[in-house]
N, C-alpha and C positions, 0 to 999 in steps of 0.2 A: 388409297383404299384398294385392298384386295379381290380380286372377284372369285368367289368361292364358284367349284365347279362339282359335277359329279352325282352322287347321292348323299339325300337330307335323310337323314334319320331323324323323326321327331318325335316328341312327347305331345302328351295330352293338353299342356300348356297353350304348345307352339298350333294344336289343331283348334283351342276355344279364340285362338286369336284371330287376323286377318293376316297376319304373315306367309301362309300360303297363298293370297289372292295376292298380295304387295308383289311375292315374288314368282311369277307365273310360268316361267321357263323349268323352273327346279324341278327335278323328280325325286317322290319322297317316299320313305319308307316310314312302316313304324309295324307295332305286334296287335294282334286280336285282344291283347288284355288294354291297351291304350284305347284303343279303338272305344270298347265297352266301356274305358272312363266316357267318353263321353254321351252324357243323356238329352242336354238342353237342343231344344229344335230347332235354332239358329247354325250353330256350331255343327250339329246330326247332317244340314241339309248339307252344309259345305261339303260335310266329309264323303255323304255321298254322291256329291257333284266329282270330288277329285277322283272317287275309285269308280267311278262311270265313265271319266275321259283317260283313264289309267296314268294319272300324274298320282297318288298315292295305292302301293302297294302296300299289303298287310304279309309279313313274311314272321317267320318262326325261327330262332335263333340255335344253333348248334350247341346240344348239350353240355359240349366239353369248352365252352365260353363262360360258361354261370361260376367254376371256380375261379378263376381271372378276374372277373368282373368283382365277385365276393372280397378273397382274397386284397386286392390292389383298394376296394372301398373300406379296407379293413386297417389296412395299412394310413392310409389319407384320413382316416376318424370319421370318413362318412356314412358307413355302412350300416349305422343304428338311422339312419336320416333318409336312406335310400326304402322307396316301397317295394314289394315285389315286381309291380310292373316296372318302376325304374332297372331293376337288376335283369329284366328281363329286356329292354329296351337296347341298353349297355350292351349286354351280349349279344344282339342282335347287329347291334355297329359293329364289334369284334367281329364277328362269323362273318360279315358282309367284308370289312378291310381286309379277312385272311383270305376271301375270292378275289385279290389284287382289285379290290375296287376301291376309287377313288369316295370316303364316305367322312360327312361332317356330319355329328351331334348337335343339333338343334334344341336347347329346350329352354325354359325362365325359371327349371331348378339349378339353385345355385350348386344344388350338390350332388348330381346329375354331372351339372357342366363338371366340376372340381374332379371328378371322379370320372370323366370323361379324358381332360389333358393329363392325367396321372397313368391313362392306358396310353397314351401316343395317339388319341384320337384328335381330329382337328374339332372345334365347340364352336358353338353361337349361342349368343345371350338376343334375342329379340329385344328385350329392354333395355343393354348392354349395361348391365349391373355389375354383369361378373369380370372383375378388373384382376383380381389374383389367384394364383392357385394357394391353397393353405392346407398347411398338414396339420391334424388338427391337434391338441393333447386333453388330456383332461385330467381335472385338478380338482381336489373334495374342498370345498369350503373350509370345514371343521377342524382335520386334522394337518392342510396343505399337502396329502402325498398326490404326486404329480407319472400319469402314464401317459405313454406314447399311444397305446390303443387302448379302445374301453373296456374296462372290466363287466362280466357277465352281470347283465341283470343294473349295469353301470351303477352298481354298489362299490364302496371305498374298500378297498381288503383289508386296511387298516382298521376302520372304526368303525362303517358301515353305511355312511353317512353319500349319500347321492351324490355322485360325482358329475360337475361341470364341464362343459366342453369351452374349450378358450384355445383360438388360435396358435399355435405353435411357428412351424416357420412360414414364409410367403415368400412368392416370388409372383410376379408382376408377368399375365399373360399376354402376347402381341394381338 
């Protein structure tokens, strides 16, 4: 087992869960739109127990992160999957590793994580689901024309017919 060190960047997953009381030493980051996912008053008290003892900070991510992050989820098929505030969490990990800091992605979106080790970030699955990286493709039912990235509006260009997203290559993360 690895010991992960440094800064957690996490999602809104990783803050409804108890994995920041499980792991108590970690200092954690995440963005104001994460933050505002969460409503329920369970989850609310924690998050403001952690930015009271300053073990999560809330920081803003470097404008020139968000095409990278776009871009690279775009390329991986997960960019129609990813929310705003994930693309904004993502560049938030980016910005932080380009200040040479040591920084792991934390979150229980599989497509977050996927889109995480596709930038060179290090990732954590809390639930540890996510076993591989996959690039995705996608295929129209109807007429089988098969792309590497989605087409807009993830219509067939062919026929017109809503194209599927289906696995393309994988490779197995440590």
């Amino acid at each position: 087992m690895v010991l992960l060190t440094g800064l957690f960047v996490v999602d809104a997953g990783v803050l409804f869960s108890l994995w920041p009381q499980k792991n108590p030493q970690k200092s954690l980051a995440t963005t104001q739109a994460v933050v505002d996912e969460v409503l329920n008053r369970p989850s609310r008290r924690r998050i403001d127990e952690l930015l009271s003892t300053s073990r999560l900070r809330v920081e803003g991510a470097v404008p020139s992160a968000f095409p990278h992050v776009e871009e690279t989820a775009r390329k991986t098929g997960d960019l129609n999957k990813l929310s705003k505030q994930d693309v904004e969490l993502l560049a938030l990990a980016i910005s932080l590793s380009q200040e040479s800091r040591d920084v792991t992605v934390v979150s229980t979106d599989l497509a977050v994580l996927n889109t995480a080790v596709s930038l060179g970030l290090r990732a954590v699955d809390p639930e540890r689901r996510f076993r591989e990286r996959i690039k995705w493709m996608f295929k129209c039912p109807a007429c089988g024309k098969a792309l590497r990235t989605a087409p807009p509006g993830m219509e067939c260009p062919v026929c017109g017919t809503k194209m599927q997203r289906r696995p393309g290559q994988r490779k197995r993360v440590s």
